[in-house]
C-alpha positions, 0 to 999 in steps of 0.5 A, spaced: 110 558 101 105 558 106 108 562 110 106 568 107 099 567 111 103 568 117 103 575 115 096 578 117 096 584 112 097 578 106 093 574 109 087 577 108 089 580 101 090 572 099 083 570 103 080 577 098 083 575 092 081 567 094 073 569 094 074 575 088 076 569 083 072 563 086 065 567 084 068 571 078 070 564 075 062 561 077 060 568 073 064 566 067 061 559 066 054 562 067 056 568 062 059 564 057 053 559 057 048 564 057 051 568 051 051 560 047 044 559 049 042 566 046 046 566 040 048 560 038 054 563 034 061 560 037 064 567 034 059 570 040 064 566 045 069 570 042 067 576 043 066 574 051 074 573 050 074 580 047 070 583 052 074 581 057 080 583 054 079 589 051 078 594 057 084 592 060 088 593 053 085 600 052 085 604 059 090 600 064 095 604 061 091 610 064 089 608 070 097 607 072 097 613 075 092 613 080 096 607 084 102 611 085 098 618 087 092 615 091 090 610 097 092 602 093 087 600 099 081 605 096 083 603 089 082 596 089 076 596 093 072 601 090 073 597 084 071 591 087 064 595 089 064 597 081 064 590 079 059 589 083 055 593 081 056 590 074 054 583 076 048 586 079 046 589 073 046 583 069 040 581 072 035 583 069 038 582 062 039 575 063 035 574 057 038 580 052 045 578 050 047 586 047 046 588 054 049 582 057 055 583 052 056 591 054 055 589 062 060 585 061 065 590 057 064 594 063 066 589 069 073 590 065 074 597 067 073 596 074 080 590 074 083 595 069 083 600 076 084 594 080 090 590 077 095 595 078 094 597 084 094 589 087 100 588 082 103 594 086 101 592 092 105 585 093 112 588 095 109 593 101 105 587 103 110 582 104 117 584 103 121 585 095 125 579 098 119 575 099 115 578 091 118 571 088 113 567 093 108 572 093 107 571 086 107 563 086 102 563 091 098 568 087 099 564 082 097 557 084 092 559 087 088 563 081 090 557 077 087 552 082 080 557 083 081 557 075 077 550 076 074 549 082 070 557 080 066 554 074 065 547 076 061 550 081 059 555 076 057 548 072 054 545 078 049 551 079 047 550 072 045 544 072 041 545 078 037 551 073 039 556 078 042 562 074 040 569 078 044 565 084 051 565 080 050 572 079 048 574 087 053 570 089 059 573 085 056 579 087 057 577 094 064 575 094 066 582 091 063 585 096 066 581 101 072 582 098 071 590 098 071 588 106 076 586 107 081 590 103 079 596 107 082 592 113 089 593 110 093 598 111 092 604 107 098 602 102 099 609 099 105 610 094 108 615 099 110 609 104 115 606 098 118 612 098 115 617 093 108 617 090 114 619 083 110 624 082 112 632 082 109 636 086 103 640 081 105 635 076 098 633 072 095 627 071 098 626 063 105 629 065 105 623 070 103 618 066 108 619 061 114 621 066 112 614 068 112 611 062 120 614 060 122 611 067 120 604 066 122 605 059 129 607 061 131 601 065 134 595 060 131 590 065 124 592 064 124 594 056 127 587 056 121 585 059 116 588 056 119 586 049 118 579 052 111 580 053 109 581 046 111 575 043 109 570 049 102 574 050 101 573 042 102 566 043 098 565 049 092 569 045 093 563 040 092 558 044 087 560 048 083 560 042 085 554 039 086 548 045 079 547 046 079 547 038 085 541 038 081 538 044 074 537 041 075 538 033 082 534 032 082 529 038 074 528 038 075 528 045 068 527 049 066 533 054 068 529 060 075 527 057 075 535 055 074 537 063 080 531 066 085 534 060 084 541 062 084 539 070 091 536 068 094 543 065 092 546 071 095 541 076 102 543 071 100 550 073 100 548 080 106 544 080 109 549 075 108 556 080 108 553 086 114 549 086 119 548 080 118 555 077 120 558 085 126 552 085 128 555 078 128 562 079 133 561 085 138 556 082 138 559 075 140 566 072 134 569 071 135 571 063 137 564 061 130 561 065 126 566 062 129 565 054 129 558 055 122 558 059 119 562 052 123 558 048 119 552 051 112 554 050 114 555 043 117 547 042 111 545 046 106 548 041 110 544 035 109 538 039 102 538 037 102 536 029 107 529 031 101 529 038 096 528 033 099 522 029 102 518 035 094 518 039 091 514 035 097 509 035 098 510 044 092 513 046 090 519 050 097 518 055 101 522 051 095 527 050 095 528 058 103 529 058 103 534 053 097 537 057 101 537 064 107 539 061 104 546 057 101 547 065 108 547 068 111 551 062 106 557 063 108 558 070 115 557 068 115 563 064 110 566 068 112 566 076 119 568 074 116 574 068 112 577 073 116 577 079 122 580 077 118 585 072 115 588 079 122 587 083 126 591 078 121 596 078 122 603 083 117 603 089 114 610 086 114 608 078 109 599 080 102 602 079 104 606 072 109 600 070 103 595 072 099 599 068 103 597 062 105 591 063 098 590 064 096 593 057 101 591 053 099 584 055 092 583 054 093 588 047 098 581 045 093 576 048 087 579 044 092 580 038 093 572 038 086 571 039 084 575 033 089 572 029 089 565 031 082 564 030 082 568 023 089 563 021 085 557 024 079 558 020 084 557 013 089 552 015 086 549 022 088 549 029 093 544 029 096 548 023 097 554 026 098 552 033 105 550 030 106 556 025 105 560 032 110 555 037 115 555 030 114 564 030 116 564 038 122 560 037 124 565 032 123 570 035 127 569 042 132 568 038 133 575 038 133 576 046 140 574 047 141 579 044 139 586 047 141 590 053 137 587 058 139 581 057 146 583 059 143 586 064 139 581 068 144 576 068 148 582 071 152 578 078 149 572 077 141 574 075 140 569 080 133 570 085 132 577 086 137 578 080 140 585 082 138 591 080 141 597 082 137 602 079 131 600 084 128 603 090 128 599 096 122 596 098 118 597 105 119 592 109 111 588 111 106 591 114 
């Protein structure tokens, strides 16, 4: 998987993404607890989640057409300047929680334009027979800077220095910018097409974009899978800390070893096992199965609870570790055969929708996950959401997409006759 970093294009697209994230995740712990201090309302933090989520539900669908008529290379650094200007701009409103709170509904906007360009950036970088590793490295290493990020942004805290996190974070997304600039251009032309007709308007692309990806069975199967798992997602990104900390009574040092072990899993899961799957087993079945897991993994929760007090906090750190792989089982093999199925011209509007479709489900389930938690507990409704998931996958096998990526063995790649070829690496 390293081996990616031999190709220089990808490698500093890596090393971009490595600086972007490490202070965005040193921001995040900053913001969160700036908003605490000057609220003292739990459902403020909720509303960060919402913030967060929220533009990129609302306006990735629209930004999908920029990616597939103009420069990839300009998109992602001039939203990566525009990010920077929002973090910057919070500075002077470290005290004023209303405006924090529009800065950061704003920042949002900037990875609405950036997302799909990156997404669709991945298989003119590094080859369409190389997407699956891409999207593994990519993934291990957010997963990875998802907890060294906020535990220097903690360090920073402690050390009372909080402008500094901003002008770091700041920084690094300058710095990112830099160095997205040294990439070729990664115009959709050199994919084959822009997909778009000449003199067709911005709308008419949009929609002819959206009919397209919708009319492969592969990627309607796809997107349909998204709904049910985000939703869940959404859930348990609003009920662990709830089941750690108010279930389990765990202290804050145990809280930050449990979260450490489910992103270990991620690792583990993204870097080695989900790749290792995706090439031995049919694609459909490893997806099916991959959510179906998520869902068995959520019930697990109410027999967890009674069995901790008699065994301890073992088989809590089990089912941490096992909720890490999961995710990066149903993840890696979601997302990289999602952008391989997709025509070169059609990624930056099919990253859109992928994108919009998701966070809208990852909002839903925050929204209703914390709403059915304040009535019948998060240990109740995490199982409740794990036993809807199964259900609802029950449905796939039978759809025509399912058929479809299971064609000629559905196994790595999978083959996908309707999709263009992919440029070779730059």
């Amino acid at each position: 998987m390293f081996s990616l970093l031999t190709i220089p294009d990808f490698r500093r697209f890596w090393i971009a993404q490595v600086i972007s994230q490490l202070g965005d995740g040193m921001a995040r712990t900053t913001i969160t607890y700036l908003v605490s201090v000057l609220s003292g309302d739990p459902l403020a933090i909720g509303l960060v989640i919402v913030l967060q989520l929220l533009p990129g539900a609302l306006f990735s669908i629209w930004t999908g057409p920029l990616a597939d008529r103009y420069s990839r290379r300009r998109l992602m650094a001039g939203a990566e300047l525009y990010s920077m200007l929002c973090v910057l701009a919070m500075l002077p409103f470290l005290h004023s929680l209303p405006l924090l709170l529009v800065l950061i509904g704003l920042q949002g906007i900037g990875s609405a334009v950036f997302d799909p360009s990156r997404t669709a950036s991945v298989p003119d970088l590094v080859g369409s027979e190389r997407v699956t590793q891409a999207v593994s490295f990519s993934q291990s290493t957010s997963t990875v800077l998802s907890i060294a990020g906020p535990s220097a942004g903690a360090l920073l805290l402690a050390l009372d220095h909080l402008p500094l996190v901003f002008w770091i974070n700041g920084a690094t997304f300058l710095l990112s910018a830099l160095l997205l600039l040294t990439l070729p251009p990664l115009h959709p032309a050199k994919g084959g097409g822009s997909g778009t007709a000449p003199g067709e308007s911005y709308l008419a692309s949009l929609r002819s974009g959206i009919r397209s990806v919708l009319a492969l069975p592969v990627l309607r199967f796809l997107l349909l899978l998204v709904l049910p798992v985000c939703l869940t997602v959404g859930v348990i990104n609003t009920l662990l800390v709830a089941v750690m900390t108010q279930s389990f009574s765990v202290t804050a040092s145990l809280f930050g070893l449990l979260q450490a072990s489910v992103g270990a899993g991620a690792v583990a899961g993204a870097a080695f096992l989900g790749p290792w799957l995706l090439r031995r087993s049919r694609a459909n079945w490893l997806l099916v199965l991959g959510a179906a897991g998520i869902g068995f993994w959520m019930i697990l929760v109410l027999p967890l609870a009674a069995i901790r007090p008699l065994w301890g906090m073992a088989p809590v750190f089990v089912w941490c570790i096992m909720g890490g792989v999961l995710n990066a089982l149903i993840n890696v093999p979601l997302n990289s055969l999602f952008l391989c199925a997709t025509p070169a011209s059609y990624r930056g509007r099919s990253a859109s929708l992928f994108k919009a479709l998701t966070n809208t489900s990852i909002l839903a389930g925050v929204l209703g996950g914390g709403l059915a938690a304040s009535y019948a507990g998060p240990l109740s409704t995490m199982a409740a959401a794990g036993c809807l998931l199964v259900l609802s996958i029950c449905v796939f096998p039978a759809l025509a997409g399912w058929r479809a990526l299971g064609a000629a063995g559905g196994r790595g790649r999978a083959a996908y006759p309707e999709t263009e070829p992919a440029s070779a690496p730059s």
